[in-house]
C-alpha positions as CSV (number, residue, x, y, z in Angstrom):
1,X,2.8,3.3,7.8
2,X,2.0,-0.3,8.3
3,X,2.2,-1.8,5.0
4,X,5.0,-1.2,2.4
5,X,5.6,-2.0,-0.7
6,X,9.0,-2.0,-2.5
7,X,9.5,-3.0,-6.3
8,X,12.5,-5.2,-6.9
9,X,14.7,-5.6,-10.0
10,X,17.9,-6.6,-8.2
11,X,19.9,-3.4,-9.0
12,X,21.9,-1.3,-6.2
13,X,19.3,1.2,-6.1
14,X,15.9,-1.4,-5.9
15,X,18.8,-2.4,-2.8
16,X,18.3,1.2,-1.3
17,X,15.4,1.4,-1.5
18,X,14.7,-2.0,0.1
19,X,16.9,-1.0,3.0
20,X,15.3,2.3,3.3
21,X,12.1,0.6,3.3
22,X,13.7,-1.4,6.0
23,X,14.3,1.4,8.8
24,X,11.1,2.6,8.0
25,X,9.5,-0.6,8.8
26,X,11.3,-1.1,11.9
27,X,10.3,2.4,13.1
28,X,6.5,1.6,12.8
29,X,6.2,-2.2,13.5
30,X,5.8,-2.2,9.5
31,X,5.1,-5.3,6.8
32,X,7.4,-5.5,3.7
33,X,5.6,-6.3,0.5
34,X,8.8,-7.5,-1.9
35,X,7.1,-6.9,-5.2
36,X,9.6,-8.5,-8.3
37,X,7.9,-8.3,-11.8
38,X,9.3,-11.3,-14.3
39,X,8.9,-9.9,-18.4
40,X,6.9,-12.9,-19.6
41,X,4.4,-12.9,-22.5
42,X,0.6,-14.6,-21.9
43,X,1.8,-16.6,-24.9
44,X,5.1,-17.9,-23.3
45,X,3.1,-18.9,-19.4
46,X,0.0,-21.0,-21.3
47,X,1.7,-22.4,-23.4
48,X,1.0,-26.2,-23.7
49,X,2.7,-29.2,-22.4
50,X,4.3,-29.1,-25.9
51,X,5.6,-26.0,-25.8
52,X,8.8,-23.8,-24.0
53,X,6.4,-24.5,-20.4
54,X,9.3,-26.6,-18.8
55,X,12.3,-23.7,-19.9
56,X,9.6,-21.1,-18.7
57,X,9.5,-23.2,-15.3
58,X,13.6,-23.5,-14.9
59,X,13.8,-19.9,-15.4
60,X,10.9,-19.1,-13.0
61,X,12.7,-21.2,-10.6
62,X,15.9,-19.3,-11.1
63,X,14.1,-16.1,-10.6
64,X,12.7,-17.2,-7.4
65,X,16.1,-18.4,-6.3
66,X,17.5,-14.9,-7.0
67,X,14.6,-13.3,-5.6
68,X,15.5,-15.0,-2.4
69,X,18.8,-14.0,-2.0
70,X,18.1,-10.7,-2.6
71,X,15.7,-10.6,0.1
72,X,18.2,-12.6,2.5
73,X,19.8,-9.1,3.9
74,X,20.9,-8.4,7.5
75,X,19.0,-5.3,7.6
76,X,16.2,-7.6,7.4
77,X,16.4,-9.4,10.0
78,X,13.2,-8.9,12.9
79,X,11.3,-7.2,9.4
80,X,8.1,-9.9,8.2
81,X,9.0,-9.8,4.5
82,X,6.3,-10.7,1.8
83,X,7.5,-11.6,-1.5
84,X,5.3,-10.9,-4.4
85,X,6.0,-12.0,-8.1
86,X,4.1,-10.6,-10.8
87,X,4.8,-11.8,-14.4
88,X,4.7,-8.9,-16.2
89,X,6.6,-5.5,-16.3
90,X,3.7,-3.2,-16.8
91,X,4.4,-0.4,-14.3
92,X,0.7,0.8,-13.4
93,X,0.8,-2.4,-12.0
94,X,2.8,-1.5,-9.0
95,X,-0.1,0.7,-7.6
96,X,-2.3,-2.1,-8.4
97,X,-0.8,-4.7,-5.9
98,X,-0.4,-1.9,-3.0
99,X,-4.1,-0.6,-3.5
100,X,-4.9,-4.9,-3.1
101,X,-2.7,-5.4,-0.4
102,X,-3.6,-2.0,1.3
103,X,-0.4,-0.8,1.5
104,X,0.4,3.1,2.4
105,X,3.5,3.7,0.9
106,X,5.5,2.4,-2.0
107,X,9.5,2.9,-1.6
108,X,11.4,2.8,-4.9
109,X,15.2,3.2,-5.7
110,X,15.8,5.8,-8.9
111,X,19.4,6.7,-10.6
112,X,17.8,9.7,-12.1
113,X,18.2,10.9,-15.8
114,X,19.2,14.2,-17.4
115,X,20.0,15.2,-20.7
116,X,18.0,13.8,-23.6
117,X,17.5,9.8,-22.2
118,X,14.6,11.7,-20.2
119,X,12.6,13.1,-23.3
120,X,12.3,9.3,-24.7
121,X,13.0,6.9,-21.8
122,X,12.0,8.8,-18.6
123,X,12.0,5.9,-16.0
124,X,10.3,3.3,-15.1
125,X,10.0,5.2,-11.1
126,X,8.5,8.3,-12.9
127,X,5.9,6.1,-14.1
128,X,5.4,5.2,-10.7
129,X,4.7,8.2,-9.4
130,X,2.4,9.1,-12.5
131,X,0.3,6.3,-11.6
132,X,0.0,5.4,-7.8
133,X,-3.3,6.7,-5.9
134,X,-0.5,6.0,-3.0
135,X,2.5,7.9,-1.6
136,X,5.5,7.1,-3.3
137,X,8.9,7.5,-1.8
138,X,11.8,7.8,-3.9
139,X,15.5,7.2,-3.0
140,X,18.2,7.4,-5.0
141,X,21.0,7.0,-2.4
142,X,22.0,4.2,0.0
143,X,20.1,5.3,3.5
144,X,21.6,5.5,7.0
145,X,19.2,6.7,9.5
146,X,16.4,7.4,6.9
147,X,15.6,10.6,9.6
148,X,12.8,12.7,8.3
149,X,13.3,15.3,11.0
150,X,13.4,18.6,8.4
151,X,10.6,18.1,5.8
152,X,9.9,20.6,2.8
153,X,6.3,20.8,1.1
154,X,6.7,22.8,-1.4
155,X,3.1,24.1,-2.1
156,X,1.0,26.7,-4.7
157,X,-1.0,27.0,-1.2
158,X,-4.4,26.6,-2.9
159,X,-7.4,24.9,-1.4
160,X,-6.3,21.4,-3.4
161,X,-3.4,21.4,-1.8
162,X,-4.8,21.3,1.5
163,X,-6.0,17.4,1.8
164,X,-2.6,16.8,0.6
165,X,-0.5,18.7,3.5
166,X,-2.6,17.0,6.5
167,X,-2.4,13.4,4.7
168,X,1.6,14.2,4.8
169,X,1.4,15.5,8.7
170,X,-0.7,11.9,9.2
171,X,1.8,9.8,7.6
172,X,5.0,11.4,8.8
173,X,3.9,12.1,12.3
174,X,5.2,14.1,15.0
175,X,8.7,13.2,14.5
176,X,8.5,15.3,11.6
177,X,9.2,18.7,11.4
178,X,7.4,20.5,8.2
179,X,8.3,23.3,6.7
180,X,5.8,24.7,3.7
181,X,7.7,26.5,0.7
182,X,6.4,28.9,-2.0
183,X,9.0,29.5,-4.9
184,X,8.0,32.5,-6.9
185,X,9.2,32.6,-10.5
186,X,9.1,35.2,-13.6
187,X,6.0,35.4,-15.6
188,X,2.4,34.9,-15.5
189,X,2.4,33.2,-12.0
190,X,4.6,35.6,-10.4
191,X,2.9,37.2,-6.8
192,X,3.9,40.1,-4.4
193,X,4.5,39.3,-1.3
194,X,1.0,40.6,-0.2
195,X,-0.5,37.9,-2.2
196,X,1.5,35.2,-1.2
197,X,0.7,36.4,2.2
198,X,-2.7,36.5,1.6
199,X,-2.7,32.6,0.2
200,X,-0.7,31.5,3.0
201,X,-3.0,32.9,5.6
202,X,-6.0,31.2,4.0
203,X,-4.3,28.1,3.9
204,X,-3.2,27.3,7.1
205,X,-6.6,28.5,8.5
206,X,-8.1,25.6,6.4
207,X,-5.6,23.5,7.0
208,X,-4.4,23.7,10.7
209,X,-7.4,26.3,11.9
210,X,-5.1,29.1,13.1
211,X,-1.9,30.5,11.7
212,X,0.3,29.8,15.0
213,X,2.7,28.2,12.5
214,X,3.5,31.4,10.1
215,X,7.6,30.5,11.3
216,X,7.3,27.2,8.9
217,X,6.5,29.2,5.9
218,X,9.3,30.2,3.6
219,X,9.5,32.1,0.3
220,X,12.3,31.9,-2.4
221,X,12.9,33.4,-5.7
222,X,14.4,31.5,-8.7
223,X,14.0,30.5,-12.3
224,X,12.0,27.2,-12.1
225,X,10.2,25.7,-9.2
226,X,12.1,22.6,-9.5
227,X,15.6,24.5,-9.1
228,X,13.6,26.8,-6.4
229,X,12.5,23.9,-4.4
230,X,16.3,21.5,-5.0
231,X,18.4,25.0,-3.8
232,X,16.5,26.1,-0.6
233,X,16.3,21.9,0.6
234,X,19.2,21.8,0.0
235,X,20.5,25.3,1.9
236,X,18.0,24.0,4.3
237,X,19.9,20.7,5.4
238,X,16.5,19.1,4.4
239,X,15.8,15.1,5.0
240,X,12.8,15.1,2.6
241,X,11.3,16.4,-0.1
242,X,7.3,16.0,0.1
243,X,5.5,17.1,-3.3
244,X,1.2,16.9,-3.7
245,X,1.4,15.4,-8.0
246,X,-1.6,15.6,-10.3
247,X,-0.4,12.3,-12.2
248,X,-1.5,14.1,-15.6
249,X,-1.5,11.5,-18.5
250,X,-0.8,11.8,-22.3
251,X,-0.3,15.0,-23.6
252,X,-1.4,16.8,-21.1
253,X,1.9,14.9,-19.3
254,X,3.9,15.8,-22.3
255,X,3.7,19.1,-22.7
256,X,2.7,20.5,-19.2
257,X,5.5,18.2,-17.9
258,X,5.1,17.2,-13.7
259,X,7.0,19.0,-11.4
260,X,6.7,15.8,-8.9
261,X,8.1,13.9,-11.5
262,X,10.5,16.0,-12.4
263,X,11.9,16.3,-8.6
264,X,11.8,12.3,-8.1
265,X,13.8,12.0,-11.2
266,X,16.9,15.4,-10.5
267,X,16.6,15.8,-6.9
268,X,19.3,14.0,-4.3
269,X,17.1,13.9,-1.6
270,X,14.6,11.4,-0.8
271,X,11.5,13.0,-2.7
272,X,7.8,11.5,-1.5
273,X,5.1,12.5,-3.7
274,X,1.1,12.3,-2.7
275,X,-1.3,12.6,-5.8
276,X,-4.0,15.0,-5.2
């Protein structure tokens, strides 16, 4: 975790996630790329000497003024901060600049949605997380101690899953403690407990090579996975929610909906999402 970046739009929550992305670079000698992306038309930044250039200009310069005092935080203070401005607010964009700047996790601040403002806005963070080849962390919180000791990874324990879960033990380290969760639900996915069992074994033999850690497993019952995986973390005293995404576009996206998504959007905790 040497690179990170964090997208900036000056609210409290691009400020938490800033500050989480903070104590996270602090713990591993970490480089903060300040990514702030300016809505401005092709049209409106080539325009001619004739044109709006010297009101674009002023307000560039007030942007960058703001930019800078938003970056001008004690927390930051021993952190080497890299600000990046982008003129354009095209999300996908985000992933872009961290695959150039080889960056191995993006932190970004979410208030979350409910109700129907999710059906037709969703958010910009969910968009995010639907794009980036990267590991996205998403906070919705102010941090303190940003301690990842109790980890969830809620998994369908298949073989695609598997890359996923030892890219999460890389990244988080032995500081981590993870615990893997299976949430059975009604219907056509349901399993006995012989078959979760059975997927279980196979995947820790694939994933780890022996099955020494069969006390990190858990199993839970409920209505949705999403409620499944929020109620045990929570019951848990989790830190962090870590969830493998598929990143499914159009309507595939719309109708299958993302339970990653749908996590970094509802859930509390700080939820970290890996695309498989």
């Amino acid at each position: 975790m040497k690179k990170i970046i964090v997208p900036i739009d000056f609210s409290k929550y691009s400020e938490y996630a800033l500050e989480a992305a903070a104590i996270l670079a602090k713990k591993n000698n970490a480089e903060i790329f300040a990514l702030h992306m300016l809505e401005m038309s092709d049209a409106i930044l080539t325009a001619s000497n004739d044109g709006p250039k010297p009101r674009v200009l002023f307000f560039l310069k007030i942007a960058q003024q703001k930019f800078d005092e938003f970056l001008s935080k004690d927390y930051l203070k021993g952190v080497q901060v890299t600000p990046i401005v982008k003129y354009s607010k095209v999300f996908s964009e985000v992933s872009e600049v961290a695959e150039e700047h080889q960056a191995d996790l993006i932190v970004m601040g979410s208030h979350g949605v409910s109700g129907f403002t999710e059906v037709f806005v969703g958010s910009n963070t969910e968009k995010v997380v639907r794009h980036s080849k990267l590991p996205v962390l998403v906070i919705k919180q102010k941090p303190s101690n940003l301690n990842f000791e109790t980890v969830i990874f809620p998994s369908d324990f298949t073989e695609k899953s598997v890359d996923v879960y030892k890219r999460v033990l890389n990244l988080l380290g032995e500081t981590s403690n993870v615990h893997l969760l299976y949430v059975n639900v009604p219907g056509e996915n349901f399993k006995s407990t012989t078959e979760m069992e059975k997927n279980v074994a196979n995947f820790l033999m694939k994933a780890e090579g022996d099955m020494n850690n069969l006390n990190k497993v858990h199993y839970v019952s409920d209505y949705t996975i999403q409620q499944g995986i929020m109620n045990f973390s929570n019951l848990f005293g989790a830190d962090l929610i870590v969830m493998p995404t598929h990143g499914r576009k159009g309507l595939a996206h719309f109708f299958e909906g993302s339970i990653s998504e749908d996590l970094a959007n509802r859930a509390n905790l700080p939820v970290m999402t890996f695309k498989i």
